[in-house]
MIRO-866465 format. One record per residue: residue in three letters; z, x, y of N, C-alpha, C, O, CB in turn. Coordinates in steps of 0.2 Angstrom, whole numbers, padded with zeros to 4 digits, always signed. Glycine has a CB too. Layout:
N
alaZXYZXYZXYZXYZXY;...
REM end
This chain:
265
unk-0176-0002-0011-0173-0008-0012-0176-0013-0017-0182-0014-0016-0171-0012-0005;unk-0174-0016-0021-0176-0021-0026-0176-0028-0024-0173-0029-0019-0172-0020-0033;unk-0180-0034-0028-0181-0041-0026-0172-0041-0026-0170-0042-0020-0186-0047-0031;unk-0168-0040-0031-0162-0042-0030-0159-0041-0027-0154-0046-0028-0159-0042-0033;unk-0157-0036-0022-0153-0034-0018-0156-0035-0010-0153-0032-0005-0152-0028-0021;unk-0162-0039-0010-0165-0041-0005-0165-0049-0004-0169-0054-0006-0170-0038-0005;unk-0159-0049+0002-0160-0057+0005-0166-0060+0002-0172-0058+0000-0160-0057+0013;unk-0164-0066+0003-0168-0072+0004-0173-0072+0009-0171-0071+0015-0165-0078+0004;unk-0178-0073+0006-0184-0074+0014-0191-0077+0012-0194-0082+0013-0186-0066+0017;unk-0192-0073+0009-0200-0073+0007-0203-0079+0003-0199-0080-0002-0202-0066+0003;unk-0206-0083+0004-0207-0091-0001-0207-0087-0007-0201-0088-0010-0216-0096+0000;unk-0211-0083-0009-0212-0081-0017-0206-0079-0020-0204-0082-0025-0217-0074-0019;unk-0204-0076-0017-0196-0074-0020-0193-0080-0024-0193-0086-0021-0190-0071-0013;unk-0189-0079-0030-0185-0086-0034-0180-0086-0029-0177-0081-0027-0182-0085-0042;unk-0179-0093-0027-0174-0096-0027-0170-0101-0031-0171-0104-0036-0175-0099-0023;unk-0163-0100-0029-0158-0101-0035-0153-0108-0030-0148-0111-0031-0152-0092-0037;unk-0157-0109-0026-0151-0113-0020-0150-0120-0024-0155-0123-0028-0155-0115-0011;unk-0144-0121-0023-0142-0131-0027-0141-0125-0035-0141-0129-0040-0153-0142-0028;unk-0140-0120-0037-0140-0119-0045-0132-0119-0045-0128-0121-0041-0144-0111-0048;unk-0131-0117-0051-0123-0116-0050-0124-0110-0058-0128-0111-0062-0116-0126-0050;unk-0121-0106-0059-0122-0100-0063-0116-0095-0064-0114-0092-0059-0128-0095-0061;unk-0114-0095-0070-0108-0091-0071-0110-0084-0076-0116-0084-0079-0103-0097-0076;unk-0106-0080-0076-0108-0072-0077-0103-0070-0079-0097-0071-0076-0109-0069-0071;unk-0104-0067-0088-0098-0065-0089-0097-0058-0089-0102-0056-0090-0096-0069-0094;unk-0094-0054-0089-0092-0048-0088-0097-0044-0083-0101-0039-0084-0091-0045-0095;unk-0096-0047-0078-0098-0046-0069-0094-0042-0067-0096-0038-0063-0096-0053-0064;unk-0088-0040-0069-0085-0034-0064-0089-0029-0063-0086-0027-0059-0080-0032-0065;unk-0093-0024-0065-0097-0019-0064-0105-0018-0068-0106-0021-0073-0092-0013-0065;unk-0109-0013-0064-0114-0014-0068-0120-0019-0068-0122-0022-0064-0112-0014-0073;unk-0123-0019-0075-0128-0024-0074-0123-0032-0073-0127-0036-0069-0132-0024-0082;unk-0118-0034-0075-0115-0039-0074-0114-0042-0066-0116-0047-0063-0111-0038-0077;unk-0111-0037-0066-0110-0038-0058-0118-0037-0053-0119-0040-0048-0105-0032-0055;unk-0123-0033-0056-0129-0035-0049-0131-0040-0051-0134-0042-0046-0134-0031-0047;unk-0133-0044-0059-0135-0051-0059-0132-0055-0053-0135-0058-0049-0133-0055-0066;unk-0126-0054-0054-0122-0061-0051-0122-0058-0044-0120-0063-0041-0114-0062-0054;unk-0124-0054-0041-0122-0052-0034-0130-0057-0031-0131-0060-0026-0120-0042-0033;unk-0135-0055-0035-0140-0055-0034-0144-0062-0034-0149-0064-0031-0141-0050-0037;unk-0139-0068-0040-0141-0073-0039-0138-0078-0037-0138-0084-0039-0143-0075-0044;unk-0132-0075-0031-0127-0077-0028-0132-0075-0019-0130-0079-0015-0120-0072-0030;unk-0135-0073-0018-0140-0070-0013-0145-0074-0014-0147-0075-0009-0141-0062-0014;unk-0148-0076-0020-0154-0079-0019-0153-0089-0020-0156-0094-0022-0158-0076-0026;unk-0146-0088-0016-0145-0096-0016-0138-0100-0022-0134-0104-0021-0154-0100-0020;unk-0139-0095-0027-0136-0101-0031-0127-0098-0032-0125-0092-0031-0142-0102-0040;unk-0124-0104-0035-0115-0103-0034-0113-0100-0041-0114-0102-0047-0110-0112-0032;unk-0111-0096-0038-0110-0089-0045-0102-0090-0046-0097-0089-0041-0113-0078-0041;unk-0101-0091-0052-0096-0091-0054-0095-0084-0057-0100-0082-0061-0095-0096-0058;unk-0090-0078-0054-0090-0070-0056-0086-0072-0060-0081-0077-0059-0089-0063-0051;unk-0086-0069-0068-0079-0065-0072-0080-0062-0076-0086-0061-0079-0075-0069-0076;unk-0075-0059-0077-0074-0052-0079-0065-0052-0083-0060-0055-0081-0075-0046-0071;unk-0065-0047-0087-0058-0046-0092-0054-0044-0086-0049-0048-0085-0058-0040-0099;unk-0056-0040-0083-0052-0039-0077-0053-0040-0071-0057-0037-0067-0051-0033-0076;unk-0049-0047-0069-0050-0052-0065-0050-0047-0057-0052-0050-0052-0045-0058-0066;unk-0046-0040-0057-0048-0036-0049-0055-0037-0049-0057-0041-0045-0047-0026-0049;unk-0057-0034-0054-0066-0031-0051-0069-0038-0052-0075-0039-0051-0072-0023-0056;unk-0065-0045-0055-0070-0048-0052-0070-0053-0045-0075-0056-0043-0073-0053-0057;unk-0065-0052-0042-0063-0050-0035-0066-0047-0031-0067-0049-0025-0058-0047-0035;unk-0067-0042-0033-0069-0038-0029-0079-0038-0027-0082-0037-0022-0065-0032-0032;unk-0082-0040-0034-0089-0042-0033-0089-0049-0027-0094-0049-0023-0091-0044-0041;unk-0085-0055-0028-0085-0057-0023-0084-0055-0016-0089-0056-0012-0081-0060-0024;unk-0079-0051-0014-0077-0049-0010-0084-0045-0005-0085-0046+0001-0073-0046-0013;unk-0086-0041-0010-0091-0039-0008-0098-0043-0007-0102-0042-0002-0092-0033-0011;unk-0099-0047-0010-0104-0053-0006-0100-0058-0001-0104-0062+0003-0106-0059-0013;unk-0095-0058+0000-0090-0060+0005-0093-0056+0012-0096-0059+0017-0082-0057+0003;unk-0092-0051+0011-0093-0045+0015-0101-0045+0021-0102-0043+0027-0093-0040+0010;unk-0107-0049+0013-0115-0049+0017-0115-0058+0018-0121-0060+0018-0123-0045+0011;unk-0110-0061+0020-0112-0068+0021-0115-0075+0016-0117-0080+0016-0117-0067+0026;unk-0112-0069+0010-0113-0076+0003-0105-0076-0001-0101-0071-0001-0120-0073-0005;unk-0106-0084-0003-0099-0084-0006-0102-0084-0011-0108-0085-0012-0095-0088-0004;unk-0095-0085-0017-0094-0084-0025-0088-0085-0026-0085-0084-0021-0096-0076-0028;unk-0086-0087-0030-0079-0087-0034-0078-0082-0040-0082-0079-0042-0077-0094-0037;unk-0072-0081-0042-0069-0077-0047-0066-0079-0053-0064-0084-0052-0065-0073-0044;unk-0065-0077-0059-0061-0079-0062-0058-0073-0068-0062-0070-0072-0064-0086-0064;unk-0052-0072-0069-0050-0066-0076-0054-0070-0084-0054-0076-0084-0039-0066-0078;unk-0057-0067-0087-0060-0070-0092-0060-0066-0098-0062-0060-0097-0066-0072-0091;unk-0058-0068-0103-0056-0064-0110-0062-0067-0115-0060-0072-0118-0047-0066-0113;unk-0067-0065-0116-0071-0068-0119-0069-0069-0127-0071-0075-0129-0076-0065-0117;unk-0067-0066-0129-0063-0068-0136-0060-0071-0137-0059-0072-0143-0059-0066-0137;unk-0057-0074-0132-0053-0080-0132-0056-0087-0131-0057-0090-0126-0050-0080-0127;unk-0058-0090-0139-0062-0097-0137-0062-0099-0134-0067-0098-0130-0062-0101-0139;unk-0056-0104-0131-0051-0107-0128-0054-0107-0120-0056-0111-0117-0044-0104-0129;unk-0052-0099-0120-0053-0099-0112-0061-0099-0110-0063-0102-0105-0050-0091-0109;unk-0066-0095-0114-0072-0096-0113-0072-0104-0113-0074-0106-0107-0076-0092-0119;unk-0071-0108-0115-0074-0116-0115-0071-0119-0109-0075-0121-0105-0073-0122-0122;unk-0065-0118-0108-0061-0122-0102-0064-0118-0096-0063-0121-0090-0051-0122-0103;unk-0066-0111-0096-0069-0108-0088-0075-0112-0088-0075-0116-0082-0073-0099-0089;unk-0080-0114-0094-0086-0118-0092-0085-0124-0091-0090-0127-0089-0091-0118-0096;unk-0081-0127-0093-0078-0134-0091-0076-0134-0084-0077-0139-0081-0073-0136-0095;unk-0073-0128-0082-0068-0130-0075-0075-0128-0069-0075-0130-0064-0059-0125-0073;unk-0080-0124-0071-0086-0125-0069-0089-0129-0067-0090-0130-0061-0088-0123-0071;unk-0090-0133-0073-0095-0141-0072-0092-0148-0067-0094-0153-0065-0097-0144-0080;unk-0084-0145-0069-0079-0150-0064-0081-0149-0057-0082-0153-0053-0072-0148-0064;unk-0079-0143-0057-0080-0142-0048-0086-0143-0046-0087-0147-0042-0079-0134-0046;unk-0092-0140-0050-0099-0143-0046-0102-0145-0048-0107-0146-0045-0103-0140-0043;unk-0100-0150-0056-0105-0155-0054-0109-0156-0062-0111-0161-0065-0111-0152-0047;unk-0110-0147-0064-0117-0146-0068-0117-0138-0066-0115-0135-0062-0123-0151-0065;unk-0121-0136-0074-0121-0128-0073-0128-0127-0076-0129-0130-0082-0115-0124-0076;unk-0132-0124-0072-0137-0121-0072-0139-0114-0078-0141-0114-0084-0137-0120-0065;unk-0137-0111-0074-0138-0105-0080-0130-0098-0080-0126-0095-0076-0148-0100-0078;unk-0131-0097-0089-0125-0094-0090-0129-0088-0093-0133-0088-0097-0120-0098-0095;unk-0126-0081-0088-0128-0078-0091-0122-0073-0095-0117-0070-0093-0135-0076-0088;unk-0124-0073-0101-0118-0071-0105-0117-0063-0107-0119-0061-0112-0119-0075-0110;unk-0114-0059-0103-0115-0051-0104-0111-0047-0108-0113-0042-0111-0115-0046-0098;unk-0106-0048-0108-0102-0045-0107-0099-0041-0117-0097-0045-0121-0097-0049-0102;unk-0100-0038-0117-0101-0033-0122-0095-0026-0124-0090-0025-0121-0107-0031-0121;unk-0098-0022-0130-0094-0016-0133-0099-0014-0135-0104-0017-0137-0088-0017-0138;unk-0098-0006-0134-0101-0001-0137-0097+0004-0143-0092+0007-0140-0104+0003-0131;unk-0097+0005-0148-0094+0010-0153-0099+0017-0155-0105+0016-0156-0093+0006-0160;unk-0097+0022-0156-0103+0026-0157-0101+0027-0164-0095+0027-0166-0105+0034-0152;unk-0107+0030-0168-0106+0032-0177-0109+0030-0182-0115+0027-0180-0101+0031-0180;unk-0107+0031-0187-0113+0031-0191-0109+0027-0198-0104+0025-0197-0117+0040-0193;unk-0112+0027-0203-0109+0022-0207-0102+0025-0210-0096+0021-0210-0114+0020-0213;unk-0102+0031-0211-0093+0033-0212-0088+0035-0208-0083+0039-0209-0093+0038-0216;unk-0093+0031-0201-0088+0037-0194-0085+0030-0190-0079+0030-0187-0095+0045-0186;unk-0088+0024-0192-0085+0017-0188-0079+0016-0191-0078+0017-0197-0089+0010-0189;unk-0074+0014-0186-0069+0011-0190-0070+0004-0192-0074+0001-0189-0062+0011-0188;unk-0067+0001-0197-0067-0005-0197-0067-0010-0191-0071-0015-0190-0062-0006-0200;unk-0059-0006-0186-0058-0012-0181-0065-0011-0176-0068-0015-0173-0050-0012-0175;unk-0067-0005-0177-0075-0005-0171-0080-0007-0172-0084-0008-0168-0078+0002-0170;unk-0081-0010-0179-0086-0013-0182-0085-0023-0180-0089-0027-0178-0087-0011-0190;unk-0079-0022-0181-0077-0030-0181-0076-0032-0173-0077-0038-0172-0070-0031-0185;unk-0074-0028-0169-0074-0027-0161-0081-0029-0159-0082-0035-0157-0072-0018-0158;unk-0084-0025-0162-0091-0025-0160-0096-0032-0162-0100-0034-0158-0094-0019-0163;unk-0093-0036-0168-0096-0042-0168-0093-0048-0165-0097-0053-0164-0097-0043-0175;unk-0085-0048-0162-0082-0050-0158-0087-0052-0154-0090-0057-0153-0077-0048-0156;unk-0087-0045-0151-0089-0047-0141-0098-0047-0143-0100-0051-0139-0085-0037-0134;unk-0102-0043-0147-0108-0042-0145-0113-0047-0148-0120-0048-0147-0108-0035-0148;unk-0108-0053-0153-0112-0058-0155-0108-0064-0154-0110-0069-0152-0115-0056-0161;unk-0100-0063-0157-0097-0071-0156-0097-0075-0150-0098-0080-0148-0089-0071-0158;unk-0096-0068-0147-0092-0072-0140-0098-0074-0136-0097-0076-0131-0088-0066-0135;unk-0105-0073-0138-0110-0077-0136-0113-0081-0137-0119-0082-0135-0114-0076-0134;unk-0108-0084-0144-0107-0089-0148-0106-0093-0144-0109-0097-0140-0102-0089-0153;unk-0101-0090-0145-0094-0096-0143-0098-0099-0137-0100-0105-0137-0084-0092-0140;unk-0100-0095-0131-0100-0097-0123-0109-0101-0125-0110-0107-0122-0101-0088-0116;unk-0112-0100-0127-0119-0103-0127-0115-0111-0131-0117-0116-0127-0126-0098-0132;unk-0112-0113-0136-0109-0119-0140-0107-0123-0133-0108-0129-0132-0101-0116-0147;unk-0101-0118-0127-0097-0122-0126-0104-0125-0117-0103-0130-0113-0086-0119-0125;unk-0108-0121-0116-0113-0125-0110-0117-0128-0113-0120-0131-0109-0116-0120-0105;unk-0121-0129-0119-0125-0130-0120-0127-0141-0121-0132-0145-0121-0126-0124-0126;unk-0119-0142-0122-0120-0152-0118-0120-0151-0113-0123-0155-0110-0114-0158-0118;unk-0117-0147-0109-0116-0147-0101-0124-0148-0098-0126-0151-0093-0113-0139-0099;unk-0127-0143-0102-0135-0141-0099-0140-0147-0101-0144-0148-0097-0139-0135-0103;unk-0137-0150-0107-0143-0156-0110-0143-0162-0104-0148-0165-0102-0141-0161-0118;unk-0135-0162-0102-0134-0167-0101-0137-0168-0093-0137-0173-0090-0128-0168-0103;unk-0139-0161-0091-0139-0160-0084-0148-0160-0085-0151-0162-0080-0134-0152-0079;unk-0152-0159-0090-0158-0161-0091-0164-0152-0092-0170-0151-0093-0159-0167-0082;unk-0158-0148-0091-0159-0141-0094-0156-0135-0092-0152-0136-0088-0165-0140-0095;unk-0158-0128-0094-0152-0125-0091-0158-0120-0092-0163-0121-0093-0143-0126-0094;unk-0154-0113-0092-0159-0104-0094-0149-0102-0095-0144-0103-0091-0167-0097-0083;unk-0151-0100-0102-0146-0095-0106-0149-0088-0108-0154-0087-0112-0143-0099-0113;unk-0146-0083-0104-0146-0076-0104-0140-0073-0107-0134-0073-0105-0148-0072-0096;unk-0143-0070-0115-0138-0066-0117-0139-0058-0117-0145-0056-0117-0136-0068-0123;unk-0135-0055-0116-0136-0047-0115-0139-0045-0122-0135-0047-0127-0129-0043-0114;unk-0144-0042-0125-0144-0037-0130-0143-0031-0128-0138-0028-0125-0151-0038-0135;unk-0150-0028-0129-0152-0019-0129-0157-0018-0130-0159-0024-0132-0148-0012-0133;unk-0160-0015-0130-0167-0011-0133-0164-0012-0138-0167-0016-0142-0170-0004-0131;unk-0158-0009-0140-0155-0004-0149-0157-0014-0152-0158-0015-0158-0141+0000-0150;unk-0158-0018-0149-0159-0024-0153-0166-0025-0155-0168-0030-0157-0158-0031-0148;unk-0172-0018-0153-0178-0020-0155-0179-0014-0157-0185-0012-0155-0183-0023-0150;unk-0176-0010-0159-0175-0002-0162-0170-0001-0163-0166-0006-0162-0176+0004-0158;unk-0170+0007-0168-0163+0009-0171-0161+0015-0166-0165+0020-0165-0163+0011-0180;unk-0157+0014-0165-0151+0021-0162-0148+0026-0169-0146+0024-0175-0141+0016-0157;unk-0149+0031-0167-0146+0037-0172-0140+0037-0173-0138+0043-0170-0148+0043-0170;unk-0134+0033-0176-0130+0036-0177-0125+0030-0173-0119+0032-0171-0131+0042-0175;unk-0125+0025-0173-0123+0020-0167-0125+0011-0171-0126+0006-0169-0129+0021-0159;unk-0124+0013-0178-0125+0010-0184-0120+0001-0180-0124-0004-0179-0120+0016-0193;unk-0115+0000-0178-0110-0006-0176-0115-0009-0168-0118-0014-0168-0099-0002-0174;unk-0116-0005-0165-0120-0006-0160-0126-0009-0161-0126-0015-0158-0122-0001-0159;unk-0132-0006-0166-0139-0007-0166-0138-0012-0171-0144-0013-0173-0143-0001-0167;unk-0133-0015-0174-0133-0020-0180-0131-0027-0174-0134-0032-0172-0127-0017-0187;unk-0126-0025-0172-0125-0032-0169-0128-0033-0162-0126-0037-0157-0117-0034-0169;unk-0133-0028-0161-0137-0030-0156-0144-0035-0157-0146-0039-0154-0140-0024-0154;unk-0146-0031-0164-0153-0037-0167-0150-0044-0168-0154-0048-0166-0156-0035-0175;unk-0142-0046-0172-0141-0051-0173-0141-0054-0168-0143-0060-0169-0136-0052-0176;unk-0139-0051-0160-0142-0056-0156-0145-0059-0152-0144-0064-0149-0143-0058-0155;unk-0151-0054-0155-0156-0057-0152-0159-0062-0157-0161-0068-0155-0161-0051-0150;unk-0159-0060-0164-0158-0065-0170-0157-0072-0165-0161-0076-0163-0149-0063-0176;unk-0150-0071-0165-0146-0080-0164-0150-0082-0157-0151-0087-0154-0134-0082-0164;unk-0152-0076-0153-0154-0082-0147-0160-0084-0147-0162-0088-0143-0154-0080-0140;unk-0165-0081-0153-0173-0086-0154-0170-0092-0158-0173-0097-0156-0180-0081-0161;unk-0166-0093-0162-0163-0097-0167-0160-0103-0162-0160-0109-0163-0157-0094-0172;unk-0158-0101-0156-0155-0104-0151-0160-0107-0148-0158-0113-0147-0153-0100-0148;unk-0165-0105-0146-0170-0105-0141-0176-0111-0144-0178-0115-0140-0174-0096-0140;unk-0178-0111-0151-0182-0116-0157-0176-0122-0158-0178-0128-0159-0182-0110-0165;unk-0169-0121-0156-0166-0127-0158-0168-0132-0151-0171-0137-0152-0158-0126-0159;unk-0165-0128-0145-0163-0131-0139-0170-0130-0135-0169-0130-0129-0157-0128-0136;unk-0176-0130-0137-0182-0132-0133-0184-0140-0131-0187-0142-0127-0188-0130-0137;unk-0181-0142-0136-0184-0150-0132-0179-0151-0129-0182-0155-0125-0185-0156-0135;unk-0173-0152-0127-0170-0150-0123-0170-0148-0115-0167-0150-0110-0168-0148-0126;unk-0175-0142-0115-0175-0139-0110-0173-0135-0108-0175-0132-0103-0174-0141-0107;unk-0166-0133-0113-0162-0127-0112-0167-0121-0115-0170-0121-0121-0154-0128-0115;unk-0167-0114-0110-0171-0109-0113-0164-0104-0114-0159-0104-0111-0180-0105-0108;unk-0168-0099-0120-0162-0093-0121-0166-0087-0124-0168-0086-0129-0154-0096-0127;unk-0165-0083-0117-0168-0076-0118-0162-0071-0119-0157-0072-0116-0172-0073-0112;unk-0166-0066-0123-0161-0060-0124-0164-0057-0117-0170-0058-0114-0162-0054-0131;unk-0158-0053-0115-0159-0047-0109-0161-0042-0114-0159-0043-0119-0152-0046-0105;unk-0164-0035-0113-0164-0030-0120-0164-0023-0114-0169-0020-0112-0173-0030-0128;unk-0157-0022-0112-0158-0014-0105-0161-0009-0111-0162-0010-0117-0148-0009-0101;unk-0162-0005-0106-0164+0002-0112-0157+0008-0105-0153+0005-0102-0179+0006-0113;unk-0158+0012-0105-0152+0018-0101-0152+0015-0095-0158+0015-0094-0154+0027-0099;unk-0150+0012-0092-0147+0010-0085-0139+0014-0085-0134+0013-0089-0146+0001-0085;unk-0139+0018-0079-0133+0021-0076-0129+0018-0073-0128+0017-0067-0135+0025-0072;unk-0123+0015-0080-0119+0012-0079-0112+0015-0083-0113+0019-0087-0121+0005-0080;unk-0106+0013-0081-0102+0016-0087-0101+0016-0093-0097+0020-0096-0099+0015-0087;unk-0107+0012-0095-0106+0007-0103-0109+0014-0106-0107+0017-0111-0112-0003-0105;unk-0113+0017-0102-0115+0022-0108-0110+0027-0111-0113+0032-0114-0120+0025-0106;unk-0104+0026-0111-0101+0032-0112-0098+0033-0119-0094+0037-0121-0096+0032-0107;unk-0102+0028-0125-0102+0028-0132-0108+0034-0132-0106+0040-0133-0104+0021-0136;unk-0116+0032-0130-0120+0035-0128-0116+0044-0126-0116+0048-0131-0122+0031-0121;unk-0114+0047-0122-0111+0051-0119-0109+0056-0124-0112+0061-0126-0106+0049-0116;unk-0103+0051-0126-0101+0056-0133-0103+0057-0140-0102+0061-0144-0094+0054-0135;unk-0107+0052-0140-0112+0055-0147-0116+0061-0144-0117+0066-0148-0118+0050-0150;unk-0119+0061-0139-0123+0065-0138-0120+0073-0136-0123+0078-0136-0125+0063-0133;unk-0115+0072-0136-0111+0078-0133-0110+0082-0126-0110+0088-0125-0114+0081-0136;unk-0109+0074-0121-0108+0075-0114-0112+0073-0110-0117+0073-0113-0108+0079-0113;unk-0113+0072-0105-0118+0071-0099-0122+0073-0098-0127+0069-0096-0117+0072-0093;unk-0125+0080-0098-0128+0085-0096-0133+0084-0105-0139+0084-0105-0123+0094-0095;unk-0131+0083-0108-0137+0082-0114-0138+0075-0112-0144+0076-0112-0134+0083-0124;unk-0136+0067-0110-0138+0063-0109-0140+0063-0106-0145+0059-0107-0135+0060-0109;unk-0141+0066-0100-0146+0066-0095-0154+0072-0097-0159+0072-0094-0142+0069-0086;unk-0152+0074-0102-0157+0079-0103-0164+0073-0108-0169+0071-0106-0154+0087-0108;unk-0159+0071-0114-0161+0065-0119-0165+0061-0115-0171+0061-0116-0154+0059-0123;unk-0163+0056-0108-0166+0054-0103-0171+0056-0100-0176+0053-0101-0164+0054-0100;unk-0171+0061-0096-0178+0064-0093-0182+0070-0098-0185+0075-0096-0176+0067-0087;unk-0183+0067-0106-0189+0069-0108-0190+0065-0116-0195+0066-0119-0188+0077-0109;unk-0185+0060-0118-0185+0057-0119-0189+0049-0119-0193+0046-0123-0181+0058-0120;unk-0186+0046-0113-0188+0039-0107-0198+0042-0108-0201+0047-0109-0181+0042-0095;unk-0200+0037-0106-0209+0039-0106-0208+0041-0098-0210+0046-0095-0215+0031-0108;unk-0204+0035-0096-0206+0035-0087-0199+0041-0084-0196+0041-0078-0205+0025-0083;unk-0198+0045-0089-0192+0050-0088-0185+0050-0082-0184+0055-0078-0196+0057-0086;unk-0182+0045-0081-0178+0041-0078-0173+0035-0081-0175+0031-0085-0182+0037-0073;unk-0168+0035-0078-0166+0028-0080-0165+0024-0076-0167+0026-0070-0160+0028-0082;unk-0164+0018-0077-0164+0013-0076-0159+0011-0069-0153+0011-0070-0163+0011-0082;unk-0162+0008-0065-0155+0004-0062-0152-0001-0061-0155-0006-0063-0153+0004-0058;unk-0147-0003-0059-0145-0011-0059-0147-0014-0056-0144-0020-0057-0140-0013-0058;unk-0151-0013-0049-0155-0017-0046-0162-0018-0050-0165-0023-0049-0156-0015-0039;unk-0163-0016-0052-0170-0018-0058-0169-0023-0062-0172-0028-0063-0172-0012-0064;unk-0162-0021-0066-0161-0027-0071-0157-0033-0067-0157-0039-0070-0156-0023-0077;unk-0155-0033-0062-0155-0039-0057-0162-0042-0057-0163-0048-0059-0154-0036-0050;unk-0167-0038-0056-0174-0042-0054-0173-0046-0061-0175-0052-0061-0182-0037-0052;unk-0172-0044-0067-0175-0046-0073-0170-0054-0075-0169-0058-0080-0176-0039-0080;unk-0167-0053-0070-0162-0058-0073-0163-0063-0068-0162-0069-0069-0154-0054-0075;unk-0164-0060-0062-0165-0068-0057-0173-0072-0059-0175-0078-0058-0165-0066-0047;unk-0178-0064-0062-0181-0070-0064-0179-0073-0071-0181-0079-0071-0187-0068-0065;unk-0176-0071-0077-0177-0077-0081-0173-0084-0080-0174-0089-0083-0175-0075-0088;unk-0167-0082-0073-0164-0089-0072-0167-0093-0069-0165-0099-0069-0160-0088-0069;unk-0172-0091-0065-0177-0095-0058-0180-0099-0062-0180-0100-0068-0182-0091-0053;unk-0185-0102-0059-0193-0106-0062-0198-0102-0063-0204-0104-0065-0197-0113-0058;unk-0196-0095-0060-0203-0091-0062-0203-0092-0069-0207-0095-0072-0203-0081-0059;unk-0199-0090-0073-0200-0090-0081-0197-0098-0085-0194-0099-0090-0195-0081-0085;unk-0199-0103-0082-0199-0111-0084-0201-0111-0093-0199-0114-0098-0206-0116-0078;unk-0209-0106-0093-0211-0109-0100-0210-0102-0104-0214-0098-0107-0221-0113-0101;unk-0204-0100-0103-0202-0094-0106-0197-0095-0112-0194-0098-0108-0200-0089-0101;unk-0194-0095-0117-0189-0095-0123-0188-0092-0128-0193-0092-0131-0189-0099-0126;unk-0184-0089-0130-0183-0085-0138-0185-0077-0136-0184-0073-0140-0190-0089-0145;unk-0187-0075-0131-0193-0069-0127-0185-0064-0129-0179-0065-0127-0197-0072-0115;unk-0187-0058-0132-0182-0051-0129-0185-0050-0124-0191-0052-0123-0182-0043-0134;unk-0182-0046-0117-0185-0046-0109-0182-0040-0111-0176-0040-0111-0182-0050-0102;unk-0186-0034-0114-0184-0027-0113-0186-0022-0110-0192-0021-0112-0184-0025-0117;unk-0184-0019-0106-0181-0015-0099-0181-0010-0099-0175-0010-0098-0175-0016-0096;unk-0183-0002-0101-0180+0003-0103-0185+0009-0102-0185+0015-0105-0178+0001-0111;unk-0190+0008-0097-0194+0013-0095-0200+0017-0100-0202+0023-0099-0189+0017-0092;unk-0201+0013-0106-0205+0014-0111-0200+0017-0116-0202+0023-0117-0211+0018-0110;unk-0194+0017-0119-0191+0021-0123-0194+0021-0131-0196+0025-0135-0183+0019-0122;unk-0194+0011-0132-0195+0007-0139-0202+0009-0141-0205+0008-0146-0194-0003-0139;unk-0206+0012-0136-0212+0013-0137-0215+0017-0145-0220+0019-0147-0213+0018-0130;
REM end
């Protein structure tokens, strides 16, 4: 069992109690054990996800161990809706703490195998849309006297993937904009780390999958590839995320937090 998926107890353990922290593509995966996890450690977790079931249902299941959460359907593409979710956020409680922004696309290929819309898909969700959401919290955060903005990269943001050209391009850009981020909004107070997974066993890898040529070669790539010959789980990358939201990492900014069992090695 990991710090994240372990109640509240212990002094050392971050606490998140009085925070308030929205999560965006929470319905499964890494998204969802951030938020489950810093919904567990105190703080009021706003879950969303494109498909407002599973983000239902992440509540649900913190419902289930005696923490509450709310839900909301979220189209991150959608300016509009991304600003008025963080708005109706700060309405209800007050002030918002930290956003952590995940929610993403994967394309597999190489420069003559992407399509167009997969390349443009891919800068939508893998870089605007953590535009857009860092633009529409970041008065929210000045004004509350500072905030910790987590955006998802990859490892592929501090390395090249073979063949995954739409991917590993708008993964560096941003990590790019969240040092750019991080140098603007320091005096401020507001910090903004990239997240960087390396294989965590989630669905997302299933660009992964089919380049490789199925499961059985992805798990092979994995255990002799990986240094520490394993992947990753989402209780791990829980831990990495309740720390960059907590005060354990206070004098931390601009930082890739990459995860991946020595792969970038």
């Amino acid at each position: 069992m990991t710090l994240a998926e372990t109640p509240f107890s212990a002094p050392h353990f971050p606490t998140l109690k009085g925070r308030v922290a929205l999560v965006t593509g929470a319905g499964s995966g890494i998204g969802r054990a951030g938020a489950m996890a810093m919904a567990r450690h105190g703080a009021k977790v706003v879950v969303t996800d494109l498909d407002a079931d599973k983000a239902a249902q992440v509540v649900e299941a913190l419902k289930s161990e005696g923490v509450s959460a709310t839900s909301a359907g979220l189209d991150v593409t959608d300016d509009k809706a991304v600003s008025a979710e963080i708005d109706r956020t700060v309405k209800t409680y007050g002030h918002i703490d930290v956003l952590h922004s995940h929610a993403g696309y994967q394309v597999e290929g190489n420069l003559e195998q992407v399509p167009l819309e997969g390349l443009d898909l891919s800068w939508k969700l893998n870089v605007r849309s953590h535009f857009v959401a860092a633009r529409a919290v970041v008065g929210h955060m000045r004004a509350h006297g500072g905030g910790s903005v987590i955006i998802t990269s990859s490892n592929s943001g501090v390395q090249y993937d073979r063949e995954m050209i739409a991917y590993a391009t708008t993964k560096h850009a941003v990590v790019a904009m969240t040092r750019q981020m991080a140098a603007d909004y320091a005096k401020d107070n507001i910090r903004f780390n990239s997240l960087c997974p390396g294989f965590i066993d989630t669905p997302f890898n299933a660009g992964f999958e089919t380049q490789m040529g199925g499961r059985e070669k992805l798990e092979r790539y994995v255990s002799k590839t990986i240094p520490m010959g394993r992947w990753g789980t989402t209780g791990e990358m829980a831990d990495s995320i309740l720390f960059l939201a907590s005060d354990m990492s206070t004098f931390m900014t601009g930082h890739a937090l990459v995860i991946d069992g020595g792969e970038c090695i």
